[in-house]
Structure formats: structure tokens, C-alpha cells
N, C-alpha and C positions, 0 to 999 in steps of 0.2 A: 504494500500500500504506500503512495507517494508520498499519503500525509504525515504517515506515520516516521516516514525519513527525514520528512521534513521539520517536522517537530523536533525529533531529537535532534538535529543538527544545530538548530538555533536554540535550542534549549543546551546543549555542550556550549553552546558558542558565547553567550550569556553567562557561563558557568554553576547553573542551577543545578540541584536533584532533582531528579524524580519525586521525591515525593514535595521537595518546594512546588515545583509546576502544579503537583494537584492540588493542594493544598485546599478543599472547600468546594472540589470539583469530582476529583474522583479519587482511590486509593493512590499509592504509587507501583502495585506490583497491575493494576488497569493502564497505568501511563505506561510502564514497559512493553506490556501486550500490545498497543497501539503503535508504538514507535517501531516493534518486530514486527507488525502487521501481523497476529495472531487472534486477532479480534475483532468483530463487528463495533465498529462505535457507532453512535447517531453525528448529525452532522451540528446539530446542539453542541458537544462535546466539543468537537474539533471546533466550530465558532469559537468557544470561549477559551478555550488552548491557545488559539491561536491572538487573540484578544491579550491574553494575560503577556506571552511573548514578544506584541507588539507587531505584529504582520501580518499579512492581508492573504490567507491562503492561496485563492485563487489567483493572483497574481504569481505568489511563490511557484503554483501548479504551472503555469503558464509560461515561467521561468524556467522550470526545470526540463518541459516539454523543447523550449525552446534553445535551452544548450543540449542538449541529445543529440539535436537536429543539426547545430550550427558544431559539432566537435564533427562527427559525419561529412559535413561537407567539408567542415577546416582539411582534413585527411584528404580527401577524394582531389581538393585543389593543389594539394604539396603531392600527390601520387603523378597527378596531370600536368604538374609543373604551369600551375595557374598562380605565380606569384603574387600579384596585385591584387586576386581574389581572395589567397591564404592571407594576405597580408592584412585585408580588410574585416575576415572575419575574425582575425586575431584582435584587431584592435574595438571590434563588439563584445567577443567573450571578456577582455581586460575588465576588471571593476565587477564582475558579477558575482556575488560572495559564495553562489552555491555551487561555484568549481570547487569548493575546500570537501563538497560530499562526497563521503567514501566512492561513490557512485561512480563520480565523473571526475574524483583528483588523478587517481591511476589512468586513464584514457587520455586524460588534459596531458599530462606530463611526458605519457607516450608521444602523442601528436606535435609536443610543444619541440621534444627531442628532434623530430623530422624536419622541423621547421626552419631549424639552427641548421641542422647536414643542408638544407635544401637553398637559404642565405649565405653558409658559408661561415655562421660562426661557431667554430668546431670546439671553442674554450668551453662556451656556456654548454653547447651540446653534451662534453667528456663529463661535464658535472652533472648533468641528470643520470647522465648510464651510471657514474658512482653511487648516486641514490638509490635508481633501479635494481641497481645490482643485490641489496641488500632488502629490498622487498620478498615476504614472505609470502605464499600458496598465492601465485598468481594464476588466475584464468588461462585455459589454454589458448586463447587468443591471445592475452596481453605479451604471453611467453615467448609464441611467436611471433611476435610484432618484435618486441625488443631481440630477438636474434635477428631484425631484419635490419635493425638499427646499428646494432654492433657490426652486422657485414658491411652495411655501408658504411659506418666511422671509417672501420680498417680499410677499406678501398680509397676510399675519397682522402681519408686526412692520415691514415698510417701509414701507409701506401704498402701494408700487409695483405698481398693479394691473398697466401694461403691460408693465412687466420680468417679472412674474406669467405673464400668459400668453403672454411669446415662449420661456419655459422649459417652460413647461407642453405648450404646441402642441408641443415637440421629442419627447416620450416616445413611443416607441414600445412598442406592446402587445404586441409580440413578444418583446419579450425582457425587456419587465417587466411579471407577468399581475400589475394593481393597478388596475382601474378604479374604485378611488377618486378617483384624480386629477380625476376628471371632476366631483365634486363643488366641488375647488377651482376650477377650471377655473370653473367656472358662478359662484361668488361672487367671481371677478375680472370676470365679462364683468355682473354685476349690480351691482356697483362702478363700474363703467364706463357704464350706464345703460344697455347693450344686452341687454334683457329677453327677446329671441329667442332670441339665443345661449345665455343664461343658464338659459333655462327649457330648451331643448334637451339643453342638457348635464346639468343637472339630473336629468333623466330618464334618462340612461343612465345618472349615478350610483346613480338609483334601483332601475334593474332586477338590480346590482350587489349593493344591499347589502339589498334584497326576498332577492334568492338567499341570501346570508349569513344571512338569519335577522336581523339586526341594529335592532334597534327604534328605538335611540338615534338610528342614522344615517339609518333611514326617518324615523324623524320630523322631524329635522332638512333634509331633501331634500324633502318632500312641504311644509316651511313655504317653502324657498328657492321653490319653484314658485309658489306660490302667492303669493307675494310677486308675482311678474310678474305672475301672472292678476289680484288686486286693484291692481292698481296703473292698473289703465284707469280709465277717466274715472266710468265707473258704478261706487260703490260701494254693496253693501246692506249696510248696519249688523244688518240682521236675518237675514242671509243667510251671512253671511263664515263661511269653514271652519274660522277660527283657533280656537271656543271647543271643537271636539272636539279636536282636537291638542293643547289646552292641558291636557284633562280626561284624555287618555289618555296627557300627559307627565306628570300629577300621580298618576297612579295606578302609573304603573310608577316613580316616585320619583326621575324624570329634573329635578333640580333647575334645570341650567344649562341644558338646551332649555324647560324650562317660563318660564325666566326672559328666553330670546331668544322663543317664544312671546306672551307679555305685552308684551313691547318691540315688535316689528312689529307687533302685533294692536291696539298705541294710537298707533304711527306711521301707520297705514291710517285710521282715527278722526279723527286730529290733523290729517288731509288733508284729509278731508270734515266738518272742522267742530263735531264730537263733542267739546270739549274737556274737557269734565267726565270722560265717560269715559275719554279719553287720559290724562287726571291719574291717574287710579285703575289704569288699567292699568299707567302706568309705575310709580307709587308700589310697585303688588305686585312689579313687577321688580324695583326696587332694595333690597325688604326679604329678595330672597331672594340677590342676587348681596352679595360681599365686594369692601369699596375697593380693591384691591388687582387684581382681576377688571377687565380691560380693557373690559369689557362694561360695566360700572357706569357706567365713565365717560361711554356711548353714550347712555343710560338715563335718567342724569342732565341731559344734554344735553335729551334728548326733553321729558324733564320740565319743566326751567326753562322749554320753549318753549311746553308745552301752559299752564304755570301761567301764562304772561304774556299769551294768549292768552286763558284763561278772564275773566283782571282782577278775579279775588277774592284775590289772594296780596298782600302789602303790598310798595310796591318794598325794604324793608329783607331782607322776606328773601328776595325775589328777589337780591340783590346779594349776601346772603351767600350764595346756592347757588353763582351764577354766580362767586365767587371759591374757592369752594367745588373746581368745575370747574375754573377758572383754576390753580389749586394742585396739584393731582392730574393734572393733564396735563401738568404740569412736570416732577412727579415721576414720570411713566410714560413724560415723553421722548414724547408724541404731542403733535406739530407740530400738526395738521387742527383736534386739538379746543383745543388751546391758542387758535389761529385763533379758534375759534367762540365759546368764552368772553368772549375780550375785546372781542369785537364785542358782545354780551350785557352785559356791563360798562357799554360807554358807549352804548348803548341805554339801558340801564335809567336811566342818570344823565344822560340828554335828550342826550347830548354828540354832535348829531347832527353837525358839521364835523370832531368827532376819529373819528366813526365813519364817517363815508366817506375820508378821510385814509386811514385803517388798512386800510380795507378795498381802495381806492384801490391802498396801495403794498406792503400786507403782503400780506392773504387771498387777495384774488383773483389774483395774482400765483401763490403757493404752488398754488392749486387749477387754476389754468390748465396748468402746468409739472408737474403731478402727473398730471393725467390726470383729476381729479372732474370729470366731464361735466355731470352736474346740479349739483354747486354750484359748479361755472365759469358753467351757462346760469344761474342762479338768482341771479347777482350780475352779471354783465351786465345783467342786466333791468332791477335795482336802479340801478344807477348810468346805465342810461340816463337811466331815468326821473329821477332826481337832476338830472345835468344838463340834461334837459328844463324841467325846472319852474327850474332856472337860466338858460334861455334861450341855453346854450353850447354851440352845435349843433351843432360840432368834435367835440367831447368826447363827444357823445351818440350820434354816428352811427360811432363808435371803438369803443364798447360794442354799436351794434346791428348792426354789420356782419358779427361771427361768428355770427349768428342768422340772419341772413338766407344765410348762406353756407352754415350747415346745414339748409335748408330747401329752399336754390333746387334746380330739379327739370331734371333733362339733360333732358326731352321736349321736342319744340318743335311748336308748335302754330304755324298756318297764319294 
């Protein structure tokens, strides 16, 4: 019974008994039954309960109806990536005192969590999952929500792809219908360089948020895909799907997918060679993303690589980019690209023995212990060959040995 929630809620919150509340009205072990909803009251009763606490039932009922309704949607707009709408209904629910009821504080704080991953502020976010985490016999839904929470933290702001998806893999759809997950799910396992899984799951994100109607999230899923499907060996510069998704993210005024649109579509480029292009595609990335925007930092990376690549940028201002990068990955607390920066750094400054040194004891260390598949195999290779050409064939065959580990094939042949 609602009223009954309701009463006791503003009667704790007042700081009364039970048997204060009745006092001249009804016993106190009758005000318990009510508050549990164990009992028929008349509506006499609840009038004057509700008189004595000072507030107006039916408004409270109409309250409470009304944040049900508005935590549901808050959700549905942070799933859809409906930001100005998440955003609007957060500042309705603020000030409404009956988010403190048992009811709706565990759902509020779920949803509140999503809100922060979904703006970007991961401090206040890490502080509910520490609250969370210490909550007792929670609902099998609440359960899995918060493991969808924590795969996304570690994805997005730990950049733990396999802690990612040993939380992810736990959800069950039974008792949390949100196959969005499966979107994350596929940008950890494309993190991870497993482009099967990645594109698999992908697509059941897809048919997910095709049903929703949701443009942002379709486009966003139809690039993760595609990212696997170009990423084989044959690319056609004349062919690639990226410049219609980029044209029908610019026309629905999808700024941050038109800007990871531009970013992959001169990463695919910058692979096969295109580096003129890749400069220009990244460039329009980064004039529409803000410093601030953890994606910038991505972009900028891409950038510095295609311009050093092309060999028309001066090394001065390659090394002002690259410290450029260096600084803003300090300041954003990402480790990977800090990594990558300062490898870029003593690149650019010939400092080829402090750039295998670092790469030696810092980078490839960090990317190996993290989980980066490709830029674990990608610097292996590097430092084989390093030591190759140094003739220190200890060292070189310590670098090729995980290559050949991931290669070698269980079949056995006669």
C-alpha cells in the first residue's frame, strides 16, 4: 500500500514513533500494520495521519506515481543517449524529498551512476559504485544493473577491457531487459582485438536499438561493425561505408558520432596509406570535439601519427602536438595515451635508445598487463626487430615468442 510507505517515510523523517503518530488515533502496533501494508484502514484514518504529519496524501500519491514514471524515463534517455532529455529530467527529480524512499533511493542512485558514465564525470560516478558496492540483498534487477555499471566504469574510464567483460558476461536478461549492454560488451571485445566477438555482439546491440527507434545508437553500432568488417586486409578507399554515416550523422546534428565517424574513417586511411587524407579527417575531428572530450585526446593521437607519416609537418610542431598530448593525458589521468605520447616525444627528437628504454620498461609492460592485444603485438614486433638489427638474439626471441604462441595451431599434421 503506497500510503502506508508513505507515512512511514515522513513519519522517520520527522523523527517520530509509532506510537507518537497514533497517539489519540489509533494503537501503535495498527500504525505498523499500515505503514507494512498489512491492513485494511479506512480512509478517515489515513486523513488524519496524514493531517497530524502535515501533508497532503494525495499529492504525496501523485508524487510518488510521478517519480516511478520520471526514474523510467531518466534511464530509457541515458540508454538512448538522449542527453538534454536525461538532463532535464534530472533537474525535475532534484528537490523531490520522496527519492530518500526505500522505494526509489536504490533505482535513483542506480540511474544517477549512469548519468555521470554517460556526462563523463567518472569521480562522482566511482563514489556511488563504492556505496553500491556495500549494499545489502539487492533485487535481481538492481544486481544487474550495477554489473552493467561497473563494465562500463572499467571500459570507459579504467580502460580494463577484461575486468569489462567478466562483469559484462554476468548480466542476465532476465531480470535486466537492457540489451544495450551488448553494445558495451562488443567495444570491450574490439578493445581487445577480437573483431568476431565484437562484431557479433554489435549486432545484437543493433537489433536492440533499430527497435528503439534510436538513430544516435544505430549509428554508433553500424560504425563499431564496421570497424571489424574494414579492418581486413583489403581496404577500398572508394568503397568504405564510413562517408554515409558520417553524412547522415551531420545531418541529424549528431556532433560526437560525426566526430568518432571522422576519427575511425582516417584510422582505416592511416592503415592503408592514405595519409593526406587521414590528416584531414582527423583534423575535422578535432575541430568539432572539446579538450576536455576524452575522445580529443584519441584524435589527437591519430593525428600526430598521420602528420609524421605524411612528413610535411615541421618536427617543431610535431613536438608541440605530441607534448600537447603529453599534457592532456596527465590531466585526464589516461595512462595508455600518456604511454603513447612520450614515445612520440623521443621519436620525434631521434632519441631512438631512450625510446626503446621506455618502451622496453614502461609501454609495453603497461599494454601487456592491461590487456591491449594489438598494441602489446605491435610493440613486440618493434622490439624484436630492434634487437634483431642489434644482433641480441636472447632478447629478440623474448619479444617473438608471444607471436609465435598466438599463432601456433593445435592441428597436427602427418
Amino acid at each position: 500500500m503506497i500510503q502506508g510507505k508513505i507515512i512511514k517515510f515522513h513519519r522517520e523523517l520527522q523523527g517520530l514513533k509509532q506510537s507518537e503518530l497514533g497517539i489519540g488515533i489509533c494503537s501503535k502496533t495498527h500504525v505498523s500494520k499500515i505503514e507494512r501494508g498489512l491492513t485494511e484502514v479506512s480512509k478517515d484514518t489515513i486523513e488524519v495521519l496524514s493531517k497530524r504529519l502535515r501533508i497532503d496524501m494525495n499529492e504525496e500519491i501523485d508524487t510518488y506515481l510521478r517519480v516511478d514514471l520520471l526514474l523510467k524515463e531518466w534511464h530509457e534517455s541515458i540508454i538512448l543517449k538522449l542527453n538534454a532529455k536525461a538532463e532535464n529530467i534530472k533537474q525535475q527529480l532534484e528537490g523531490i524529498v520522496l527519492l530518500q524512499i526505500p522505494d526509489f533511493y536504490r533505482s535513483n542512485t542506480l540511474i544517477l551512476t549512469r548519468y555521470y558514465l554517460l556526462i563523463g564525470e567518472s569521480t562522482l560516478a566511482e563514489t556511488l559504485i563504492k556505496e553500491m558496492d556495500s549494499w545489502q540483498n539487492l533485487t535481481p534487477y538492481d544486481q544487474n544493473m550495477l554489473l552493467h555499471i561497473k563494465g562500463e566504469f572499467c571500459l570507459n574510464y579504467q580502460k580494463e577491457y577484461s575486468e569489462a567483460i567478466f562483469y559484462l558476461k554476468k548480466i542476465n536478461l532476465t531480470y535486466y531487459n537492457n540489451p544495450e549492454y551488448y553494445y558495451h560488451l562488443s567495444i570491450a571485445y574490439h578493445c581487445m582485438d577480437s573483431r568476431v566477438l565484437a562484431y557479433y555482439y554489435a549486432n545484437k546491440a543493433l537489433h536492440f536499438f533499430t527497435k528503439a527507434h534510436s538513430f544516435t545508437r544505430i549509428i554508433e553500432t553500424e560504425m563499431l561493425m564496421l570497424i571489424q568488417v574494414e579492418q581486413e586486409e583489403y581496404f577500398d578507399e572508394t568503397d568504405s561505408g564510413y562517408p554515409s554515416l558520417i553524412e547522415m550523422a551531420d545531418d541529424l546534428g549528431l556532433d560526437d558520432q560525426k566526430a568518432k565517424l571522422l576519427h575511425n574513417y582516417a584510422y582505416q586511411q592511416f592503415r592503408y596509406g592514405y595519409y593526406d587524407q587521414a590528416v584531414e579527417n582527423y583534423r575535422k575531428a578535432l575541430k568539432i570535439l572539446e579538450p576536455s572530450n576524452s575522445q580529443y585526446l584519441v584524435s589527437l593521437e591519430g593525428y600526430l601519427n598521420a602528420s609524421t607519416k605524411l612528413g610535411i609537418t615541421s618536427d617543431t610542431e610535431l613536438l608541440r602536438l605530441a607534448n600537447e598530448g603529453f599534457l592532456l593525458a596527465t590531466k585526464l589521468m589516461d595512462t595508455m595515451f600518456k604511454h603513447y605520447f612520450q614515445l612520440h616525444i623521443y621519436k620525434i627528437q631521434n632519441q631512438k635508445e631512450l625510446y626503446y628504454h621506455y618502451l622496453e620498461t614502461e609501454g609495453y609492460p603497461y599494454f601487456k598487463q592491461m590487456g591491449y592485444a594489438l598494441a602489446a603485438e605491435t610493440y613486440e614486433i618493434k622490439l624484436f626487430d630492434y634487437y634483431m638489427e642489434r644482433e641480441e638474439m636472447d632478447l629478440a626471441n623474448k619479444y617473438a615468442l608471444p607471436i609465435l604462441e598466438k599463432c601456433r595451431k593445435n592441428n597436427e599434421l602427418v
